[in-house]
C-alpha positions as CSV (number, residue, x, y, z in Angstrom):
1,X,-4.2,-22.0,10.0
2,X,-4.6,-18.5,11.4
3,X,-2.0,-15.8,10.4
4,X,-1.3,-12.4,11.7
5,X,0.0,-9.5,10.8
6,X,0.5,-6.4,12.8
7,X,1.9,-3.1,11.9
8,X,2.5,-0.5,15.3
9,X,-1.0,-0.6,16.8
10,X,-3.3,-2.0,14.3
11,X,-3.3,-6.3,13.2
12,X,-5.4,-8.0,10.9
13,X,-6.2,-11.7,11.4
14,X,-6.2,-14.2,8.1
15,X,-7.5,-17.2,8.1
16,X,-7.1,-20.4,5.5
17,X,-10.5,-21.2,4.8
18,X,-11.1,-25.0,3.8
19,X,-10.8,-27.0,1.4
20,X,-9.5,-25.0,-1.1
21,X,-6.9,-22.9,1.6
22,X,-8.4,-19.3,0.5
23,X,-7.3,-17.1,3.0
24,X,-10.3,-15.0,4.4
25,X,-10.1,-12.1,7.3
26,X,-10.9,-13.7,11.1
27,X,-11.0,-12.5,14.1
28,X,-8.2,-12.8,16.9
29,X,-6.7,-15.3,18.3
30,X,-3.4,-16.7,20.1
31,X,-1.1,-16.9,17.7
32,X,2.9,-17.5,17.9
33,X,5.7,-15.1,16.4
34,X,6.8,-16.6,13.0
35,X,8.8,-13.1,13.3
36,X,9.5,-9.7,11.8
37,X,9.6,-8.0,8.4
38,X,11.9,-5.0,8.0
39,X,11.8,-2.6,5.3
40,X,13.7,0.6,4.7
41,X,12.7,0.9,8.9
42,X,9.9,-0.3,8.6
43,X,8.7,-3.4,10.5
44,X,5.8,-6.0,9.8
45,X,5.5,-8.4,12.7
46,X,4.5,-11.9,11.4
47,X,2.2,-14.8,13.6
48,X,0.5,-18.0,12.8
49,X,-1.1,-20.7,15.3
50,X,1.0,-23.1,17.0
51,X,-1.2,-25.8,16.0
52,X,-0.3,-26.4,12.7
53,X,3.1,-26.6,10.3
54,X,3.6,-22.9,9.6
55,X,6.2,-21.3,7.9
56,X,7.6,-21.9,4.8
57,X,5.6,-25.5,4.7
58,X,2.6,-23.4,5.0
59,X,1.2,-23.0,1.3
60,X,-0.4,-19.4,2.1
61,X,3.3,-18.9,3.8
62,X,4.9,-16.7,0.7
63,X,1.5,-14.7,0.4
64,X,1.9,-13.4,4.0
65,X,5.4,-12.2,3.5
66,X,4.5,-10.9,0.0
67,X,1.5,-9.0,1.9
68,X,3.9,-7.8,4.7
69,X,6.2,-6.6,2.4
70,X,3.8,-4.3,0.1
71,X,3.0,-2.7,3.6
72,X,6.1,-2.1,4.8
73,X,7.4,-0.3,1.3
74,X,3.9,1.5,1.2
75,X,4.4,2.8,4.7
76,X,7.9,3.5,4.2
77,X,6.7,6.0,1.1
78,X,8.4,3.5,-1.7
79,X,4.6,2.2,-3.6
80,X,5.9,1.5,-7.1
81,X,8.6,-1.5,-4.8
82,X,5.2,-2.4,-3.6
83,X,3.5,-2.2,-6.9
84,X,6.0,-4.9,-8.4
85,X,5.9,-7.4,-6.2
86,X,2.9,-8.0,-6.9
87,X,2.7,-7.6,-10.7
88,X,2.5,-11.4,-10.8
89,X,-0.1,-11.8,-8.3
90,X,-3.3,-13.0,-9.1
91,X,-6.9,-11.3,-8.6
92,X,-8.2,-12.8,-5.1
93,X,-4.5,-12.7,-3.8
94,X,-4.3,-8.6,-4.9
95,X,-8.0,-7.8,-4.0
96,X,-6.4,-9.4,-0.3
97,X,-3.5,-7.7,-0.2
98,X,-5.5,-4.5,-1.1
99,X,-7.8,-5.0,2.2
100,X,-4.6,-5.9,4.4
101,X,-3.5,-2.8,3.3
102,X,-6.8,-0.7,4.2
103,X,-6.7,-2.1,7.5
104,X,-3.4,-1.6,8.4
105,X,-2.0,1.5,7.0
106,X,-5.5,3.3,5.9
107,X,-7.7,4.3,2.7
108,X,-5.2,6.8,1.6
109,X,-1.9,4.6,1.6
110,X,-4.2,2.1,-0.4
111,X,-4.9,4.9,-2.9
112,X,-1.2,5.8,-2.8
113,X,-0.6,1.7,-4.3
114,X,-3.3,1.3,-6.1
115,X,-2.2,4.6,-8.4
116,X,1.4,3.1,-8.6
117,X,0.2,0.1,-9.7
118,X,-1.8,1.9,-12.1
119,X,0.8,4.6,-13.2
120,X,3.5,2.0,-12.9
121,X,6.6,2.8,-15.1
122,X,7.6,-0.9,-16.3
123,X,5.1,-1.6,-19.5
124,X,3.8,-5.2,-19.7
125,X,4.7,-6.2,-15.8
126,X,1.3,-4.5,-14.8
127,X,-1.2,-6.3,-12.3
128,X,-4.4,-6.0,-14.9
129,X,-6.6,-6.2,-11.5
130,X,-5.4,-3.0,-10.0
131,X,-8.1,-0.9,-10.6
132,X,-10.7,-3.4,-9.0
133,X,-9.2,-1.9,-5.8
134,X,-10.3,1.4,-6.4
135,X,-14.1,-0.3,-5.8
136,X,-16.2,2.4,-6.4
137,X,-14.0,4.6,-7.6
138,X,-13.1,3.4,-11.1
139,X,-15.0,6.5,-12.7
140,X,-12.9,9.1,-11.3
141,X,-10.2,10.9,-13.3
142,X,-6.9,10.9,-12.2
143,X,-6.9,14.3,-11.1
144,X,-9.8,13.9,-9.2
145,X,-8.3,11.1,-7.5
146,X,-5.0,13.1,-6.6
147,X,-6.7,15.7,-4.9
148,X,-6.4,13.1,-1.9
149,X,-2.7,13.1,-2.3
150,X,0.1,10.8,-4.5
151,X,3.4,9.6,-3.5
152,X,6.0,10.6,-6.6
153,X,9.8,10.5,-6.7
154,X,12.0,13.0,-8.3
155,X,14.5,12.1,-10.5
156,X,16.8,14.1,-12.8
157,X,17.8,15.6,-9.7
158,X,21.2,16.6,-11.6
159,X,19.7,18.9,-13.9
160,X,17.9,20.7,-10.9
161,X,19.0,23.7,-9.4
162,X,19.5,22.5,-5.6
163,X,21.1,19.7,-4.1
164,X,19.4,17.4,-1.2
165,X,22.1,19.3,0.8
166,X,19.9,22.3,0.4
167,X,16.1,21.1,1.0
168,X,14.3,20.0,3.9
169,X,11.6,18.0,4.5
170,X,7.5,19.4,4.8
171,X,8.8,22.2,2.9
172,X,6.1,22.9,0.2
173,X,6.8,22.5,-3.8
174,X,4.8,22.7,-6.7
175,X,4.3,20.9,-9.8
176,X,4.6,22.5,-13.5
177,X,4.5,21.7,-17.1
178,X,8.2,22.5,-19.0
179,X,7.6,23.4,-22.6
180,X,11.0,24.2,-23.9
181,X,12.4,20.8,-22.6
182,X,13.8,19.6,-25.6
183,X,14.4,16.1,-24.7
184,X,10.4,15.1,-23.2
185,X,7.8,17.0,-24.3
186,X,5.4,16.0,-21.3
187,X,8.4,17.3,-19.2
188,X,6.9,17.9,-16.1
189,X,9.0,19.6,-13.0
190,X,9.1,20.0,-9.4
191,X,10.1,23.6,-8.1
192,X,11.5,23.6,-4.8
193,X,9.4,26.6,-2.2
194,X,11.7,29.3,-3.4
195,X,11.3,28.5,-7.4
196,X,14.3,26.5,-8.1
197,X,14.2,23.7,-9.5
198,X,14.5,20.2,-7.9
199,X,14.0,17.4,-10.4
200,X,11.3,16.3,-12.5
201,X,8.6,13.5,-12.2
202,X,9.5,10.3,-14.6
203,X,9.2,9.9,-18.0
204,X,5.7,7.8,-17.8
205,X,4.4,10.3,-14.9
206,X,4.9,13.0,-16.7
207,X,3.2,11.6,-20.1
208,X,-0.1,10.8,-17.3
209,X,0.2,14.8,-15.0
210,X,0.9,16.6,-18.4
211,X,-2.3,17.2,-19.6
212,X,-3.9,17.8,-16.4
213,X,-1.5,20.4,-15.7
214,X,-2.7,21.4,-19.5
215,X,-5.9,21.7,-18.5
216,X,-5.7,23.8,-15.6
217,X,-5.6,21.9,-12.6
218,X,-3.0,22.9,-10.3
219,X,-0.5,20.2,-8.1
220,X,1.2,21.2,-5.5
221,X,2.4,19.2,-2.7
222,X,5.3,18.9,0.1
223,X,8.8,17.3,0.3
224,X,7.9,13.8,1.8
225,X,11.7,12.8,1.9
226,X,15.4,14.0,1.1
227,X,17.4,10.7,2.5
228,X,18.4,8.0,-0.1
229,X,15.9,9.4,-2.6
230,X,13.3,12.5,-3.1
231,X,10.2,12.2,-2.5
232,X,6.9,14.5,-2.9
233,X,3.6,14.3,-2.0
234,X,1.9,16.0,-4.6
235,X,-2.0,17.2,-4.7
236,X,-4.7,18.3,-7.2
237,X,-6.3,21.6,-6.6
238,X,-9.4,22.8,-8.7
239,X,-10.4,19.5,-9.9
């Protein structure tokens, strides 16, 4: 069984290698629609051979839509959705999903999972393999692996001083401790390009960018997206 996956111009071919049914990267070949993954826009188009029961009867079947999926929220800026389905996933099935990542959506998106899984906010329902994925890269502290960039959401956006009416996206913001915050004492901010105050970064972020701030190293970053939810991309500077 040969599946495919394709995301706008790029695909990556999986094959079930036998006996066992591992699936292994392959290279192209004819391959029917099984059809298309849609998440928050974005689309995953899905293809196996015709030679072979595919779909659901395939065994390797739920792994390819579980694969498709973690793409589509990744590209579509929403990693910690991605992060969770796969908290249950095994090592080879990750380490896969990892590479079908790389090759569709690039080194930096994988970076952009592989911290949420890492960072992830729900205690106990972390994937213990994620930092495998980082292959190379496990010595790095985490400010010197923001410096390449990190997908965050604001929340508390309530308490902030300006509404999503009032914001537009690429405009820059910048990241900063909040001492006097009462209620967290890791309270960490996000400041809008004029000084006010948007949101903040979650409770278990904010325990992890605290101390870097603390120490120095500047984050800054730009509003990703104001629709349904905010979103920054925030970066290290000085590390």
């Amino acid at each position: 069984m040969i599946y495919r996956l394709k995301f706008g111009k790029r695909e990556v071919y999986l094959k079930e290698a036998k006996p066992l049914g591992a699936l292994t990267f392959g290279r192209e070949e004819p391959v029917e629609e099984l059809g298309v993954l849609e998440v928050y826009g974005q689309k995953v188009e899905i293809g196996g051979t015709p030679r072979e029961p595919f779909g659901e009867s395939s065994r390797n079947y739920p792994l390819i839509v579980k694969a498709a999926q973690v793409v589509a929220l990744t590209a579509a800026g929403a990693p910690i959705e991605g992060a969770l389905e796969v908290k249950e996933t095994g090592r080879r099935e990750l380490l896969l999903i990892g590479e079908v990542l790389r090759e569709l959506l690039g080194e930096r998106a994988l970076l952009n999972f592989t911290l949420e899984g890492l960072l992830s906010t729900f205690e106990g329902e972390r994937n213990p393999h994620f930092k495998e994925l980082l292959k190379g890269r496990e010595e790095e502290t985490l400010g010197e692996l923001l410096r390449e960039g990190y997908l965050a959401r604001v929340v508390g956006i309530y308490f902030g001083e300006v509404g999503k009416e009032g914001i537009e996206e690429g405009a820059p913001v910048f990241v900063v401790r909040e001492h006097d915050n009462r209620a967290d004492p890791n309270a960490v901010k996000v400041l809008y390009k004029d000084g006010r105050k948007l949101g903040y970064l979650r409770r278990s972020l904010a325990k992890k960018f605290a101390p870097i701030i603390d120490e120095g190293i500047l984050l800054t970053g730009r509003l990703v997206r104001a629709e349904r939810e905010v979103v920054v991309e925030i970066k290290a500077v000085g590390t």
